[in-house]
C-alpha positions in Angstrom: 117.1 30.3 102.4 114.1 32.5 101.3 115.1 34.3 98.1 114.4 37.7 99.7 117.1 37.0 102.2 119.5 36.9 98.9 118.6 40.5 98.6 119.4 43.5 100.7 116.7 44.2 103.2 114.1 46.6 102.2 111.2 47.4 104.7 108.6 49.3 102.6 108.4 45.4 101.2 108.2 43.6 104.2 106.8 45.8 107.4 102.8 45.8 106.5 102.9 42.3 105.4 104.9 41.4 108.6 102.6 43.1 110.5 99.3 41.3 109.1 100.9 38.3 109.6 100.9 39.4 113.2 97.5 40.3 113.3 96.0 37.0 111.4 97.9 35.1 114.1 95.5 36.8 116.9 98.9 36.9 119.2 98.0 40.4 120.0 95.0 39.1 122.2 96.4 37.4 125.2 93.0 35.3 125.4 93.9 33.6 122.2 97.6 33.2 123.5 96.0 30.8 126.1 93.7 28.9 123.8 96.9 28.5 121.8 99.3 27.4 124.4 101.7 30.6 123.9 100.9 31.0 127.7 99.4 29.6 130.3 95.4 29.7 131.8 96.4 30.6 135.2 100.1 32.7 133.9 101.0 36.1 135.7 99.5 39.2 133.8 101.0 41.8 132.2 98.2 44.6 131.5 98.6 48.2 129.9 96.7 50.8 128.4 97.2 52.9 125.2 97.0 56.7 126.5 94.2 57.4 124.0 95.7 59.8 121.3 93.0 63.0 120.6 91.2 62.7 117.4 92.3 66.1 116.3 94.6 64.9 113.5 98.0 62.4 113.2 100.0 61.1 115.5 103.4 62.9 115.9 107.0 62.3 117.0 106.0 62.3 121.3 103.2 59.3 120.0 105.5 57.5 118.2 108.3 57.7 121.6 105.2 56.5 123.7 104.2 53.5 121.0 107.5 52.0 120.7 108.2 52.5 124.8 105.1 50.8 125.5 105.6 48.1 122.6 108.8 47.1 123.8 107.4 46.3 127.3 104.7 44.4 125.9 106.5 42.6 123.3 109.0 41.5 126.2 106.4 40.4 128.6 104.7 38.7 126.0 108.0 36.6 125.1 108.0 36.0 128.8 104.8 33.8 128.9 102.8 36.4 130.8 99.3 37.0 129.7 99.8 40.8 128.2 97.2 43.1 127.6 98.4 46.3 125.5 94.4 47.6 125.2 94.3 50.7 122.5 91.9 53.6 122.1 91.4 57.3 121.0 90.5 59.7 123.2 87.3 62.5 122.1 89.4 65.3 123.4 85.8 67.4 123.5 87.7 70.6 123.3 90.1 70.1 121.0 88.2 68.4 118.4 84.8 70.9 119.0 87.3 73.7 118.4 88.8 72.1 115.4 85.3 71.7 113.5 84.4 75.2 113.8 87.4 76.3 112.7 87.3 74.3 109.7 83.4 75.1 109.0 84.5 78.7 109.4 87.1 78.4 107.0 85.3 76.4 104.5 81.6 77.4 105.1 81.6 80.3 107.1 79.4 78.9 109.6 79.7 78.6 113.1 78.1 75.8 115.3 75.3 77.9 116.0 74.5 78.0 112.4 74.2 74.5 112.2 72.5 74.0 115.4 73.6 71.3 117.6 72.4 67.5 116.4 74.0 68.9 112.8 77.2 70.3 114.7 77.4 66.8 116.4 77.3 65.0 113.2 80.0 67.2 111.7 82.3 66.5 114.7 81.9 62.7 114.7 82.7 62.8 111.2 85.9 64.5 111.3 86.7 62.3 114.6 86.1 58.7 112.6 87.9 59.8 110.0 91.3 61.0 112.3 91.0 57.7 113.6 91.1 55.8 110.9 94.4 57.4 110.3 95.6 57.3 113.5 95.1 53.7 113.3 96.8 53.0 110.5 99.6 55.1 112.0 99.8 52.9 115.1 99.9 50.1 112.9 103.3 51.4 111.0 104.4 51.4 114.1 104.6 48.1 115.0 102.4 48.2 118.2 101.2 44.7 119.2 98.4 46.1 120.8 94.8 44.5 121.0 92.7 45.5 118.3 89.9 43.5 119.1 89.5 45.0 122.5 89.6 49.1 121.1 87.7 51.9 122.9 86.7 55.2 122.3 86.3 57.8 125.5 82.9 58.9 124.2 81.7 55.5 122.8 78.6 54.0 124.4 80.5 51.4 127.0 82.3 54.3 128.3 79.5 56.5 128.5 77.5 54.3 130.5 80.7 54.0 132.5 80.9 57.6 132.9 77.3 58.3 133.9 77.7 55.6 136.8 80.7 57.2 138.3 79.1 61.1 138.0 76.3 59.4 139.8 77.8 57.8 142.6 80.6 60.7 143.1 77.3 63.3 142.9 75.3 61.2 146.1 78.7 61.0 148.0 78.5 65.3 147.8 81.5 65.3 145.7 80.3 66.4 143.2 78.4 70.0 143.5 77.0 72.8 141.4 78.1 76.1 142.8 79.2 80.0 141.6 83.0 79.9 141.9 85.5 81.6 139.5 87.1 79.7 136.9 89.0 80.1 134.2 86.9 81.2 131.2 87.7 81.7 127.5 85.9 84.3 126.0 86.5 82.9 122.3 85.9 79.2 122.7 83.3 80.6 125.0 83.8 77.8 127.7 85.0 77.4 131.1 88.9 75.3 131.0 90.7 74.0 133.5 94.4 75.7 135.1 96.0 72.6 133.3 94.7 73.6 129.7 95.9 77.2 130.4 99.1 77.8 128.7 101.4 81.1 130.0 103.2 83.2 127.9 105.8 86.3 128.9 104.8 89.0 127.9 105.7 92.8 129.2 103.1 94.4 130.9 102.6 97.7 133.1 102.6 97.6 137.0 100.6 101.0 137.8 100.7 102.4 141.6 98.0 104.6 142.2 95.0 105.2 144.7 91.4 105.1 143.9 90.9 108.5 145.4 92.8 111.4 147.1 91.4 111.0 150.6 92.1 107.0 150.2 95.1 106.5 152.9 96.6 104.0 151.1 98.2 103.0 147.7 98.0 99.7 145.8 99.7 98.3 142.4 98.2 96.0 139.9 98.9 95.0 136.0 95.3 95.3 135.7 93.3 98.2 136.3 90.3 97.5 134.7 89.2 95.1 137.3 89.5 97.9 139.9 85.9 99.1 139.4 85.4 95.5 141.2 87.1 95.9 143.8 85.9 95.6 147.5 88.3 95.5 149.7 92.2 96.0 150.0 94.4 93.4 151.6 97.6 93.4 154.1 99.9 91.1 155.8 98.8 91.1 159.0 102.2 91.4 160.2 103.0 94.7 157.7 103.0 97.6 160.7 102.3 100.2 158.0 98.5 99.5 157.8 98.3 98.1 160.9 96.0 100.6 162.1 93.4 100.8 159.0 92.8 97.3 158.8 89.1 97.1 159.8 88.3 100.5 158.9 86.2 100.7 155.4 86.1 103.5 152.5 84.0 104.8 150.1 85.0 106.2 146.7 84.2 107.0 143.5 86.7 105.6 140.9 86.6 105.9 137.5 83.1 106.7 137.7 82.4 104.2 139.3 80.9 103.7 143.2 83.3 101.7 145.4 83.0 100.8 148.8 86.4 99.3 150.0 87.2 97.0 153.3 90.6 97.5 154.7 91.6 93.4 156.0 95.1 91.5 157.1 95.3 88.2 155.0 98.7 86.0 155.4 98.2 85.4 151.3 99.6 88.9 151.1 103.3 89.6 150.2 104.3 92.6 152.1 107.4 92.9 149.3 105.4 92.8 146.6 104.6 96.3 145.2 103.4 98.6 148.2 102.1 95.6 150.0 98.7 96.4 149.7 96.3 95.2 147.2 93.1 95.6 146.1 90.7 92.5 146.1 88.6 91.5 143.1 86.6 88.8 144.6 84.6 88.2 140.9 87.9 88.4 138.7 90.6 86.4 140.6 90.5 83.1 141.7 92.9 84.3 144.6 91.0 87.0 145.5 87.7 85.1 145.8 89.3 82.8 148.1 89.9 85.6 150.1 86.7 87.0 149.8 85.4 83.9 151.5 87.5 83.9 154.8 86.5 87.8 155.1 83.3 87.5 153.7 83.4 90.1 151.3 80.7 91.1 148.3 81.4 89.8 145.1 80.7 92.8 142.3 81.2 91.1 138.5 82.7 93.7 136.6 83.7 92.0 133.3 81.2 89.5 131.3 82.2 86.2 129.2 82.8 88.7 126.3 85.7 90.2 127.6 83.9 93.2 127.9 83.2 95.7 131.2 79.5 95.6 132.6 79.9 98.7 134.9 76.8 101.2 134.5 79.3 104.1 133.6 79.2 105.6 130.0 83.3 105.9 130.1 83.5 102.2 130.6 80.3 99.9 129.8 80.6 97.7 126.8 84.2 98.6 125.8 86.5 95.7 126.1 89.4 94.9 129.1 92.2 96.6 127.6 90.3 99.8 125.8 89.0 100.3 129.7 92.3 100.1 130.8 94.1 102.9 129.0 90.8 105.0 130.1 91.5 104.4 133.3 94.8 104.8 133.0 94.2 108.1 131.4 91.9 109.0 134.0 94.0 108.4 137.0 96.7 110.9 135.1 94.1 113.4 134.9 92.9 112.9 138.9 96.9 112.8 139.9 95.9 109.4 141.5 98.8 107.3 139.1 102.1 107.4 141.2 104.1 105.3 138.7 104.2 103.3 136.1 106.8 100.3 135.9 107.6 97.7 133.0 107.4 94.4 134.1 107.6 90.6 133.0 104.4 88.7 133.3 103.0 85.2 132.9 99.6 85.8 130.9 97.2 83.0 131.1 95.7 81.9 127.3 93.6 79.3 126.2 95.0 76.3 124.8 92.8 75.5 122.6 91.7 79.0 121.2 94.7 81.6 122.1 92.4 83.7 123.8 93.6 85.8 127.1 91.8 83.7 129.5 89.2 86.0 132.0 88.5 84.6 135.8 84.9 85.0 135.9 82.1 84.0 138.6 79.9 80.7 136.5 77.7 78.6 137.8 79.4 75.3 137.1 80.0 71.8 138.1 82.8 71.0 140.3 84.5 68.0 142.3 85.4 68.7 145.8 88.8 67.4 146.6 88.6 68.3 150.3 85.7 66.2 151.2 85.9 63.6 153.8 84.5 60.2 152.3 85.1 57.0 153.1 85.7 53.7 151.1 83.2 50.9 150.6 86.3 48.7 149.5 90.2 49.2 150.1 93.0 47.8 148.8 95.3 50.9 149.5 97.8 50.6 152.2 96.9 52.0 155.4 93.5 52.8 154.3 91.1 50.6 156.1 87.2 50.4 154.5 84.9 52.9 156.4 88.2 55.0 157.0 87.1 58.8 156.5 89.8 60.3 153.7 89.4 63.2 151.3 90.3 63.0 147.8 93.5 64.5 148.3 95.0 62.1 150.9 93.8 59.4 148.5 96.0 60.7 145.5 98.6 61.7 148.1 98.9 58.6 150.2 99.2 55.7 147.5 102.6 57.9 145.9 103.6 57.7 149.8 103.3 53.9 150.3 104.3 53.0 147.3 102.3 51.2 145.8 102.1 53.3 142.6 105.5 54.5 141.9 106.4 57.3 139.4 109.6 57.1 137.0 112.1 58.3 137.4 111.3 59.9 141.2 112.2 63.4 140.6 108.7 63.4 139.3 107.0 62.7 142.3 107.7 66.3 143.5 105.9 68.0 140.8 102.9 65.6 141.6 103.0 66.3 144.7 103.0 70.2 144.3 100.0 69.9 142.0 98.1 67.6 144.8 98.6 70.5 147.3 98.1 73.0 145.1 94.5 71.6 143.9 91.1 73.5 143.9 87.9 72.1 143.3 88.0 70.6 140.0 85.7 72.3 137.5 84.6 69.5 135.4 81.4 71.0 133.4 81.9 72.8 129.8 79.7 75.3 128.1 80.6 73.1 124.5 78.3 70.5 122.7 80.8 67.5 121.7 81.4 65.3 124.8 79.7 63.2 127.9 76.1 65.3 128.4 76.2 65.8 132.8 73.8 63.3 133.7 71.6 65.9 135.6 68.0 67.5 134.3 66.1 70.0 135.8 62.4 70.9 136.0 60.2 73.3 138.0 57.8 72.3 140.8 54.2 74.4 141.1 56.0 76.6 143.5 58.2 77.9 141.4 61.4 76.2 143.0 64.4 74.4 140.8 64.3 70.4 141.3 67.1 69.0 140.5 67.5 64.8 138.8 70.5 63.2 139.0 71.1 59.7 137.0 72.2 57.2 135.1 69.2 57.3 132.7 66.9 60.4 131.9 64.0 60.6 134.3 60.8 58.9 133.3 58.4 61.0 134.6 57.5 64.2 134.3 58.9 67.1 131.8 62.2 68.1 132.4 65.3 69.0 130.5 68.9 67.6 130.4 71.9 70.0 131.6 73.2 71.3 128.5 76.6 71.3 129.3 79.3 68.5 128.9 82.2 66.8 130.9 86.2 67.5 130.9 87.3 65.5 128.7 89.5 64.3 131.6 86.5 62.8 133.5 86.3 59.7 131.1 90.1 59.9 130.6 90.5 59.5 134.3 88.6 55.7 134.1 90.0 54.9 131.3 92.3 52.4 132.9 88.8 50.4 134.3 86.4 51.8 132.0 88.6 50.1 129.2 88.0 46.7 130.8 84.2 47.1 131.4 83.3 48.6 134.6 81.4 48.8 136.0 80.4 45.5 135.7 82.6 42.9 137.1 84.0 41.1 133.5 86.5 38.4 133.9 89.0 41.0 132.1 88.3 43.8 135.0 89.5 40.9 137.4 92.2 39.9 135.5 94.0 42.6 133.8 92.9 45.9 136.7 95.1 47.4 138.2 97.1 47.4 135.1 100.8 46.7 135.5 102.3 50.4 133.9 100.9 53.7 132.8 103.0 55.1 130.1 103.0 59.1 129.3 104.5 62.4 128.8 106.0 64.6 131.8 103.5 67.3 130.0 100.4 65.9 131.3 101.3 64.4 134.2 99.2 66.6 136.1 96.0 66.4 133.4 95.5 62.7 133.6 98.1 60.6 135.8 96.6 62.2 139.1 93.0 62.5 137.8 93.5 58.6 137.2 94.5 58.2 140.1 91.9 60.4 142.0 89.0 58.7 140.4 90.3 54.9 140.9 91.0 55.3 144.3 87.6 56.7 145.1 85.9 54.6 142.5 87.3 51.3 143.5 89.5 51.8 146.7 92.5 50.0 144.3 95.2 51.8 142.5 94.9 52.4 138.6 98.5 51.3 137.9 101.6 49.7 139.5 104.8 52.1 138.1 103.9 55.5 135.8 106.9 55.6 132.9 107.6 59.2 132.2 109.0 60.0 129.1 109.8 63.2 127.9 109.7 66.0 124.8 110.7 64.6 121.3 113.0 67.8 120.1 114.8 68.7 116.8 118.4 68.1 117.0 119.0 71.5 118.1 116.9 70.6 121.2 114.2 73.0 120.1 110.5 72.2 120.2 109.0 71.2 117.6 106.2 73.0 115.9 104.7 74.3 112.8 105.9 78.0 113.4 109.7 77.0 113.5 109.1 75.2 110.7 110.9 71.8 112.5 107.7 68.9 112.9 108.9 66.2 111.8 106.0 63.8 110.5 106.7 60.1 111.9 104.8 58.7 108.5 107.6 60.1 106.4 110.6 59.1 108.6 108.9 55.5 108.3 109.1 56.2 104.4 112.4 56.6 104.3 113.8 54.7 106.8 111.0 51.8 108.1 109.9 51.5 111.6 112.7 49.7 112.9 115.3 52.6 112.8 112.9 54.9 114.0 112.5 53.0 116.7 115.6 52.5 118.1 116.2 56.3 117.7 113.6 56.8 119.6 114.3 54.9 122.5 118.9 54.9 122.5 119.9 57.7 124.9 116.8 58.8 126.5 115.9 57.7 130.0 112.8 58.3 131.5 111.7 61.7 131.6 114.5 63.1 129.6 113.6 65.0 126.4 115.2 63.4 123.0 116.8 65.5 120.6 115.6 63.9 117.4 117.4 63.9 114.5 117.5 62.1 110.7 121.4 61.9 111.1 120.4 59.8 114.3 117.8 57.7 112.2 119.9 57.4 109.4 122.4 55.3 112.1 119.8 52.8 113.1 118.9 52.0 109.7 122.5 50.9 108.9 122.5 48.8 111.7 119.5 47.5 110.5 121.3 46.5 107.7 123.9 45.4 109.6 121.6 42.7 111.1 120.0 41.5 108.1 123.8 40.7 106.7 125.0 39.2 109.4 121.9 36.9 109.8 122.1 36.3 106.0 126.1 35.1 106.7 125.2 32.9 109.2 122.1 31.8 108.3 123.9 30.4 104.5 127.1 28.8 107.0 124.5 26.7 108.5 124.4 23.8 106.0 124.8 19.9 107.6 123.8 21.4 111.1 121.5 19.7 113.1 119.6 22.7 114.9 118.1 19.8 117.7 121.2 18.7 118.9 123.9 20.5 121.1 127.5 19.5 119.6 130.3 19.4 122.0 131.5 22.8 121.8 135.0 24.0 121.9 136.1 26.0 124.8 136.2 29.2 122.8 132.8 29.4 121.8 131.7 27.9 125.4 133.1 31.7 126.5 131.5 33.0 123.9 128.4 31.8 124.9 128.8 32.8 128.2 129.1 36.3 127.4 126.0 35.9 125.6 124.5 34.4 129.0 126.3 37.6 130.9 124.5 39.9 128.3 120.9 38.3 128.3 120.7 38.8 132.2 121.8 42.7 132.2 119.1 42.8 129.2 116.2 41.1 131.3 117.4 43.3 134.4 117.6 46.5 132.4 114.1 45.9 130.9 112.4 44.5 134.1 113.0 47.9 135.8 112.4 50.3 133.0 115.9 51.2 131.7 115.2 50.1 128.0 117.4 52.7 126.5 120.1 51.1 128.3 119.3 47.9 127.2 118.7 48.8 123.7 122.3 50.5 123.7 123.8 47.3 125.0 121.9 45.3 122.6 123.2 47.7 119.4 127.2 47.7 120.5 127.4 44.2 121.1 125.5 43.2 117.8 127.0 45.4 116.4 130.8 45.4 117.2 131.4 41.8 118.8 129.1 39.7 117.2 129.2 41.3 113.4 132.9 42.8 113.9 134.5 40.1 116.2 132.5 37.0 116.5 131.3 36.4 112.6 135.0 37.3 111.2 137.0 35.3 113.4 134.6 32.2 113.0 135.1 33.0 108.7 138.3 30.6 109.2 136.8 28.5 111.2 134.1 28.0 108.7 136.2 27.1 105.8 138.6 24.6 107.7 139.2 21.0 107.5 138.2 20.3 111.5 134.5 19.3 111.3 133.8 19.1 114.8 135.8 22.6 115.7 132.8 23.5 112.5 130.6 22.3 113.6 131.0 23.8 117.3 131.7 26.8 115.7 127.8 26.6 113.5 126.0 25.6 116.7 127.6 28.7 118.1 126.6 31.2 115.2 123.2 30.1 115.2 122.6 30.2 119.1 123.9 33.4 119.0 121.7 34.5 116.2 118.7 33.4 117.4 119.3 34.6 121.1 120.4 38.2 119.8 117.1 37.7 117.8 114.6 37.6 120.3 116.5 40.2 122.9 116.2 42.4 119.8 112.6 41.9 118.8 110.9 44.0 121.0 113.1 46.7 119.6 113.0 46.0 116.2 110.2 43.7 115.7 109.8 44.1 111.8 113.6 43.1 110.8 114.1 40.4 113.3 110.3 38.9 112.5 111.5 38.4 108.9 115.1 37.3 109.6 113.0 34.8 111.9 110.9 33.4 108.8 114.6 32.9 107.0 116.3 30.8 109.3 115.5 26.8 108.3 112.8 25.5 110.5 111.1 28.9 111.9 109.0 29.2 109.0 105.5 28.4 110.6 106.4 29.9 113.6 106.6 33.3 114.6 109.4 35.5 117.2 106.8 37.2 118.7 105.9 34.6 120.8 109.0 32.9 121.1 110.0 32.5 124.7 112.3 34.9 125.8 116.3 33.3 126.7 115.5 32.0 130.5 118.4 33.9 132.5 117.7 34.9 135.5 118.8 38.7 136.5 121.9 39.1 138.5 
């Protein structure tokens, strides 16, 4: 017995030397698995990709959940003798990380990026992004994650890039991709157009004012925002509301605020006739609503606020001053007219920037966008019920492989909210007014005559002078081919046949909508394939109280120091005990505290049987006595539920099972009754009882590892005969599943 097995188990000794031993064995890379017979050439795959964490900082508590969920299925499959792929990466997050810079080159320098100019900017932002992932590197490696380091990627690294720039190109000559004046979501601080799902809503009270934009005006509208009025162009009814029945078609003039208006009275079934008066005023340039609208009546679209926040009207009263100082002077203008018929507190969502804080402002930009409507049709298919040459829009792409099945979501209630996004999609906005990120592929010159031309490729143009788009990509257009990009498309590499489509996306309910559907957009249309078999939703890592956590509440808990205290094992299993898929997991050190006594628990029990092993001969079965025959049948009974539990995804369940029956049969029961037995004068009934211990050991072993990899790796090395092997890729007890 190893001398540290004589002592009580301390990780902070054992977990990084544990895990270099892992990585100096090359186990993590399935290709040297074959070359060293852990599996076979030709074995089933098992393939899965890292969701690339941001390089905005350290990973927290939710990254630490998805590294041990995804480790355990990995470690598993690997035991199994498939050929597993667990292929890592960091993610640029363009935003995020651009946004971080500045503010710490404000902070420090007080500079902005502008100061700098851009090729300085850029070098500043790569910095800071190496250097988070070194860490988060290191923090994936506390972790225990058997993933494959020598296969990392970076979103914005030059594999990926190319990767990117091929799939632009081929989505722009299909007409998906388009350049157009729409309204999107801008953010007059970070200065950049975002998308709905990096919008964050907070309640806040606001004012519903009723009022008319003149006294002659027959009818009267409410809004939260009056501001916008001087934009307005028209003023919208059910078609079905018999109170403005007759002055729908009829149009107005007025003069509001100063301001010129010339309003169309239509019927739109987007109305709610019980909302407010029913009527409303339409604001084609400053609602993403009303512009739609604005396009089925084909009204004029006046902009009325620029990307400063501020009001553009040529009227002293109003020009130059920002939304919500020209709000209170209208306000205080339609009190002095005795236009303002009430005023009404109200709850309402307001729409900020993620990133920034800022109160975002629907503007008209000339942008890049993907249309999700288009028909196309597939050069390849292997989507049920989708022939090749079958003309299908992006939507009944993402739509139709949730409906067959062949991608399924976990657990189902999920697949509502995916499906109420799907419907609910407008054409993606995929360019950003920010330097850090994938440059759009497009450059643009101007012919004698005066006219735009416009280049679109994979490489700059040769010819000719022209200059490159200066905007950049949502981050979530290289995070939507990650799953193929990752394995080297667009070239067809032996690991892009092997290991696509991968076997299980693993992520958070919160972005379900930012990347799962995205992924699955772009893979169907990209390569006619799905871009994984099963998505595993997890959920919200919570203080105990159930709060979330953040730095204003004071309750973050960093994963680094819970490792500290009590190694990656225990936080492991308290991350994973008691939370199904999708359910949020209320965190707390009490909880922790529990797995690392078990922990202990193990490496005692293992240290009693492995020092009551003397005189047996590991290689040969004894005949057993008929008590330990049951006992091993159990055993039998409990690997099955295990392997069943884990092949369909309920690892907390199998984790629980695992921790009871070490726990209070084998340690409690099992170990004290067999203390007599032990010490007796029978030798064979010893014997039987040895061979007994020690299968039991080492089968509760390896259905623990993928749990608890570091403690069972080194109770592994202790037990007589393992030495120059490792659990890892030990095969996995052969029951079959009920």
């Amino acid at each position: 017995m190893n001398e540290k097995f004589l002592k009580p188990y301390n990780p902070k000794e054992t977990e990084d030397a544990i895990y270099k031993k892992w990585l100096d064995s090359g186990f993590f890379d399935p290709d040297v698995c074959v070359e060293k017979g852990i599996c076979d050439k030709d074995a089933e795959k098992f393939s899965i990709v890292l969701p690339p964490p941001n390089v905005t900082g350290i990973l927290h508590t939710g990254h630490a959940a998805m590294l041990v969920i995804e480790d355990i299925m990995v470690r598993f499959e690997r035991m199994r003798g498939k050929k597993t792929l667990w292929l890592p990466g960091t993610d640029h997050a363009a935003i995020a990380t651009q946004s971080k810079v500045e503010k710490i080159l404000m902070k420090e320098e007080k500079k902005n990026r502008h100061d700098l100019g851009r090729e300085e900017f850029l070098k500043r932002v790569e910095k800071f992004a190496q250097d988070s992932h070194d860490t988060i590197v290191g923090q994936v490696k506390k972790m225990g994650s058997s993933v494959d380091w020598s296969r990392e990627a970076f979103t914005l690294d030059e594999k990926r890039n190319f990767a990117v720039r091929v799939a632009f190109k081929k989505m722009y000559d299909d007409g998906l991709i388009y350049r157009d004046y729409r309204v999107i979501n801008w953010d007059p601080k970070g200065q950049t157009t975002i998308s709905d799902d990096e919008i964050i809503h907070e309640e806040r009270k606001a004012n519903v004012y009723t009022f008319k934009y003149s006294k002659d005006f027959p009818i009267s509208i409410a809004t939260t925002r009056p501001e916008t009025k001087v934009g307005d162009t028209a003023v919208a009814v059910h078609p079905d509301d018999k109170r403005y029945k007759k002055y729908v078609g009829k149009e107005y003039d007025a003069e509001f605020c100063g301001v010129p208006l010339h309003i169309k009275i239509i019927a739109d079934k987007d109305v709610d006739p019980e909302y407010g008066t029913g009527a409303v005023g339409v604001t084609p340039a400053h609602s993403m609503i009303d512009f739609e609208m604005s396009k089925r009546h084909d009204l004029p679209m006046k902009q009325v606020i620029n990307e400063y926040a501020q009001m553009t009207v040529d009227t002293p009263a109003l020009k130059g001053k920002k939304t919500k100082v020209a709000r209170e002077i209208i306000v205080e203008w339609l009190e002095k007219e005795g236009l303002l018929e009430k005023t009404e507190e109200t709850d309402q969502n307001i729409s900020t920037a993620e990133r920034t804080g800022c109160v975002v402002e629907p503007l008209p930009k000339l942008q890049w966008f993907i249309d999700t409507n288009k028909e196309i049709s597939l050069q390849h298919s292997n989507i049920k019920g989708v022939k090749a040459g079958d003309k299908i829009t992006l939507k009944e792409l993402m739509r139709t492989v949730i409906n067959n099945g062949q991608t399924q979501i976990l657990p189902d209630r999920f697949h509502k909210v995916y499906f109420s996004w799907v419907d609910n999609l407008r054409p993606w906005c995929i360019s950003r007014q920010i330097w850090y990120g994938h440059r759009i592929p497009v450059w643009y010159r101007t012919d004698k005559g005066g006219k735009e031309e416009i280049y679109c490729g994979i490489e700059a143009p040769k010819d000719g002078i022209w200059e490159q788009d200066p905007d950049t990509l949502d981050t979530w257009f290289s995070a939507g081919i990650w799953t193929f990009s990752t394995l080297g498309w667009p070239d067809e590499t032996e690991d892009f046949k092997t290991y696509h489509p991968t076997n299980v996306l693993e992520t958070g309910y919160d972005i379900i909508f930012f990347w799962v559907a995205r992924m699955i957009l772009m893979t169907t249309y990209l390569l006619g394939d799905i871009p994984f078999e099963n998505v595993y939703i997890h959920g919200l890592v919570r203080d105990k109280q159930g709060r979330k956590m953040s730095k204003s509440l004071g309750n973050a808990v960093d994963p680094l120091e819970l490792l500290e205290k009590y190694g990656a094992d225990a936080l492991r299993m308290s991350l994973i005990v008691g939370v199904p898929p999708g359910n949020d997991n209320n965190l707390s050190e009490e909880k922790i505290r529990a797995y690392k006594k078990f922990a202990n628990k193990i490496w005692n029990a293992s240290r009693f049987v492995v020092s009551n092993l003397d005189g047996l001969d590991t290689d040969k079965q004894p005949k057993l006595a008929k008590k330990d025959e049951k006992i091993l049948h159990e055993l039998d009974e409990l690997t099955k539920d295990v392997t069943e539990d884990l092949e369909n995804f309920r690892l907390y369940l199998a984790a629980d099972k695992l921790y009871h029956y070490f726990w209070h049969t084998f340690a409690d029961i099992i170990i004290e009754e067999s203390k007599p037995r032990l010490e007796g004068d029978d030798e064979a009934d010893k014997t039987s009882c040895q061979w007994m211990l020690y299968t039991m050991l080492t089968t509760m072993l390896k259905l623990l590892h993928p749990f608890m990899p570091f403690i069972t790796e080194e109770i592994w090395d202790n037990i007589s005969g393992h030495e120059k092997s490792l659990l890892m890729v030990e095969k996995w007890p052969n029951k079959e599943p009920k």
